[in-house]
C-alpha atoms as a printed R data frame, in Angstrom:
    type eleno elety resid chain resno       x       y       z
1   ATOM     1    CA   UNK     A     1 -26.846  -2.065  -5.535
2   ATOM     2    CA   UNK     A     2 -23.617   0.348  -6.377
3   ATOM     3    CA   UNK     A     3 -19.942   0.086  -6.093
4   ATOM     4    CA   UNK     A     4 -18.324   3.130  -6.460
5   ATOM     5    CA   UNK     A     5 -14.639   3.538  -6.390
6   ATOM     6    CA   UNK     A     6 -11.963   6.621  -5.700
7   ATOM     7    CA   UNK     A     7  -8.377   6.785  -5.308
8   ATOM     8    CA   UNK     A     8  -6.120   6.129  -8.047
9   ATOM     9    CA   UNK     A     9  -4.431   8.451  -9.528
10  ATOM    10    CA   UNK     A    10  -0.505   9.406 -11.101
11  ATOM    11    CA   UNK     A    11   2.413   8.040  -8.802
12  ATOM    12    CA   UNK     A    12   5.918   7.471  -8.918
13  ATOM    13    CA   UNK     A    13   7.188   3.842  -8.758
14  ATOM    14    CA   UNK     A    14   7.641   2.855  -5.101
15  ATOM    15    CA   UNK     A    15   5.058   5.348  -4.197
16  ATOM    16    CA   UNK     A    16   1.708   4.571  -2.142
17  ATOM    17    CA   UNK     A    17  -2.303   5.241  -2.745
18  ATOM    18    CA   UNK     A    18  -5.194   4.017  -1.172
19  ATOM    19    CA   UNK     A    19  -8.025   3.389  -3.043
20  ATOM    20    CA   UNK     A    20 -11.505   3.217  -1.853
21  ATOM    21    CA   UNK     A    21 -15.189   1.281  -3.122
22  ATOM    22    CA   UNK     A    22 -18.168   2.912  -1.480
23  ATOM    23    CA   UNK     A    23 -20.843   0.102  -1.223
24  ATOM    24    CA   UNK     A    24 -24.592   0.861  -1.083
25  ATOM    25    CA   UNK     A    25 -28.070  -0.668  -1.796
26  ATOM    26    CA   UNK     A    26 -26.826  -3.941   0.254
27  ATOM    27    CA   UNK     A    27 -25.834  -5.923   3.261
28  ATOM    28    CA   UNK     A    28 -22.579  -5.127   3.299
29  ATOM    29    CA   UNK     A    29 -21.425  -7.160   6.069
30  ATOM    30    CA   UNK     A    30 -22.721 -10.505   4.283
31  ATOM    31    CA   UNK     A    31 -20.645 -10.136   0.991
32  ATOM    32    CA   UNK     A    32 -17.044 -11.398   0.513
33  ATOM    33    CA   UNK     A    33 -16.078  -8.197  -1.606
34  ATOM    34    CA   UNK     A    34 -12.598  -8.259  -3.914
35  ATOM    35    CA   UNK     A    35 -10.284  -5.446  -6.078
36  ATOM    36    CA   UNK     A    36  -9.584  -6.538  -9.600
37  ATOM    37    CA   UNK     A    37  -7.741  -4.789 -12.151
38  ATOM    38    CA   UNK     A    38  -7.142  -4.751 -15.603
39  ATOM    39    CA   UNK     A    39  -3.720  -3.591 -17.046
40  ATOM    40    CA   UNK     A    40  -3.597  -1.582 -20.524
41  ATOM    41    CA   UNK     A    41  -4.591  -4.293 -23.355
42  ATOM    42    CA   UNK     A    42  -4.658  -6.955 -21.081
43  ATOM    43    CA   UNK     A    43  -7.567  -9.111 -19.500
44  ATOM    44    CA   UNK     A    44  -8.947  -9.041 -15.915
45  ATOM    45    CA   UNK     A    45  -7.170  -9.778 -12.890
46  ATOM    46    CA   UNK     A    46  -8.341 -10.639  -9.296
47  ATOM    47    CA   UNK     A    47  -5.765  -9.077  -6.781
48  ATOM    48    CA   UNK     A    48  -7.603  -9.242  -3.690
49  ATOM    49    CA   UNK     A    49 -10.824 -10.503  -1.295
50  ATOM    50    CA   UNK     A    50 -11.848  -9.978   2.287
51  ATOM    51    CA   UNK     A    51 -14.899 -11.738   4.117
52  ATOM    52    CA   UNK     A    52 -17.858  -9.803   5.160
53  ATOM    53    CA   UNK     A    53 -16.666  -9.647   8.638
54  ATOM    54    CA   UNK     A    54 -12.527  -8.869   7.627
55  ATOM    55    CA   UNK     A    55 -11.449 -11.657   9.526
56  ATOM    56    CA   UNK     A    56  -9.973 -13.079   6.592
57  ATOM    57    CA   UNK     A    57  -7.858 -11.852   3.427
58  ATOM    58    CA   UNK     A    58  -6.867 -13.286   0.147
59  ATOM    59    CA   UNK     A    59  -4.112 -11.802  -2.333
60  ATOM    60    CA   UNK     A    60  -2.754 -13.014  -5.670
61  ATOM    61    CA   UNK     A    61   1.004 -13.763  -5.424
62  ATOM    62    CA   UNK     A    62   2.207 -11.093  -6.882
63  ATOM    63    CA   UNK     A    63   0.712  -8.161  -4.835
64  ATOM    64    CA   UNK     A    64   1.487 -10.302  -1.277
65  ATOM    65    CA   UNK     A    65   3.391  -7.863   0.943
66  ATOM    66    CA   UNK     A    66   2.627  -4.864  -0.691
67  ATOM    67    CA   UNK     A    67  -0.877  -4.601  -0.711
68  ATOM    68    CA   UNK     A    68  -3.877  -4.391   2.426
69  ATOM    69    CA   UNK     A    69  -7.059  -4.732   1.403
70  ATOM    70    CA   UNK     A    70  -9.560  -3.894   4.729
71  ATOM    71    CA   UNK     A    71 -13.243  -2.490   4.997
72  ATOM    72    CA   UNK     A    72 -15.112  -0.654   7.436
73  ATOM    73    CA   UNK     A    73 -18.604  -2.054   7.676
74  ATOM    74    CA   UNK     A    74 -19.793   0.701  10.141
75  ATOM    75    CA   UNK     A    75 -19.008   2.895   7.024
76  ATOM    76    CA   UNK     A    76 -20.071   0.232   3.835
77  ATOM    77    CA   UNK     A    77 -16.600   1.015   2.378
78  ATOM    78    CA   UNK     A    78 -14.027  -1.382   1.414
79  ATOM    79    CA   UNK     A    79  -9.939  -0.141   1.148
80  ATOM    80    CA   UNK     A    80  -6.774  -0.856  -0.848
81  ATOM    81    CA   UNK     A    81  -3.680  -0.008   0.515
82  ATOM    82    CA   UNK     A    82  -1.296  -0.344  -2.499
83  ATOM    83    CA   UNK     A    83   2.314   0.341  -1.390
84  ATOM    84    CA   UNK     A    84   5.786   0.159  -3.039
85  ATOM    85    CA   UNK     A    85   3.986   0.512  -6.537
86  ATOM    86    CA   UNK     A    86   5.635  -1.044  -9.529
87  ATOM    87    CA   UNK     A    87   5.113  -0.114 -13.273
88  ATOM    88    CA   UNK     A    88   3.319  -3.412 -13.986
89  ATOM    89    CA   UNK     A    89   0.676  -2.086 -11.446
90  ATOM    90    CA   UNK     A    90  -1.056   0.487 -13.688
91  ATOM    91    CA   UNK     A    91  -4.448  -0.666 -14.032
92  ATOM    92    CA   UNK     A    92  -7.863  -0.016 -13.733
93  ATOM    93    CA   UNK     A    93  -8.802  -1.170 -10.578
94  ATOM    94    CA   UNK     A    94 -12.220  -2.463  -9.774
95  ATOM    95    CA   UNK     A    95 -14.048  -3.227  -6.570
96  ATOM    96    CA   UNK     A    96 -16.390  -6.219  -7.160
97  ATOM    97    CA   UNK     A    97 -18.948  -7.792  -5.384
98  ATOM    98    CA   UNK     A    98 -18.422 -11.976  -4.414
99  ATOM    99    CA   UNK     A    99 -21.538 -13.888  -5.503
100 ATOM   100    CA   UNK     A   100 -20.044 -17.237  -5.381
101 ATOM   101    CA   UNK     A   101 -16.522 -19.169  -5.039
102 ATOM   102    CA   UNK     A   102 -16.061 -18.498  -8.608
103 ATOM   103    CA   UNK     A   103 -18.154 -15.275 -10.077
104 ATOM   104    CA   UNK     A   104 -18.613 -11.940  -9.162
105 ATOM   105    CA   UNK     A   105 -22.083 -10.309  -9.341
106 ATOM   106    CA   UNK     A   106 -21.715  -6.286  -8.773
107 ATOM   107    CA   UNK     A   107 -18.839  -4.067 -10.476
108 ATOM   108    CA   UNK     A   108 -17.950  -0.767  -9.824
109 ATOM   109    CA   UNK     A   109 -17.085   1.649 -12.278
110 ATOM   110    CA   UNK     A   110 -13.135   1.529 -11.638
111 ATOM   111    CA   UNK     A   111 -10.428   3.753 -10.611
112 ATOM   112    CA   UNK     A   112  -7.092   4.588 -12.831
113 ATOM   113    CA   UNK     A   113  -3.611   3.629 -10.727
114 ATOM   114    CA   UNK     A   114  -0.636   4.981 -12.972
115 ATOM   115    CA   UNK     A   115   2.708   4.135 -11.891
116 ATOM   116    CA   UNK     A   116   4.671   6.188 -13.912
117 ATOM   117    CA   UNK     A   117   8.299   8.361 -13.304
């Protein structure tokens, strides 16, 4: 089982980036899967999930509106469309695998988003 993500990167405060979790070694399609991030010094935060078949989306208040999270199951990959970036969304942002409600089971390595001028 591997999550690997890509994406992030250096950009300007109401900039855009899409980051991306490449999913492998599982059923893709059965797994809620979720993007949570951790800000400089700070502990982890769940932004995001999606049910295995997309029909359905979750977001933390304060990402609602500027933020898409999608997947393409034909392609195992899950998506974060981050849009009209603010400073306080530098993070490391991790894709994570659901295995309940309340836990996740499978992290990814993570992907830097730096919202910087």
């Amino acid at each position: 089982v591997q999550l690997v993500e890509s994406g992030g990167g250096l950009v300007q405060p109401g900039g855009s980036l899409r980051l991306s979790c490449a999913a492998s070694g599982f059923t893709f399609t059965s797994y809620y899967m979720s993007w949570v991030r951790q800000a400089p010094g700070k502990g982890l935060e769940w932004v995001s999930d999606i049910k295995g078949d997309g029909s359905t989306t979750f977001y933390v208040d304060s990402v609602k509106g500027r933020f898409t999270i999608s997947r393409d199951n034909a392609k195992n990959t899950l998506y974060l469309q981050i849009d009209s970036l603010k400073h306080e969304d530098t993070s490391l942002y991790y894709c994570a695998r659901r295995g309940s409600m309340w836990t996740f089971d499978t992290w990814g390595q993570g992907t830097q988003v730096t919202v910087s001028s």
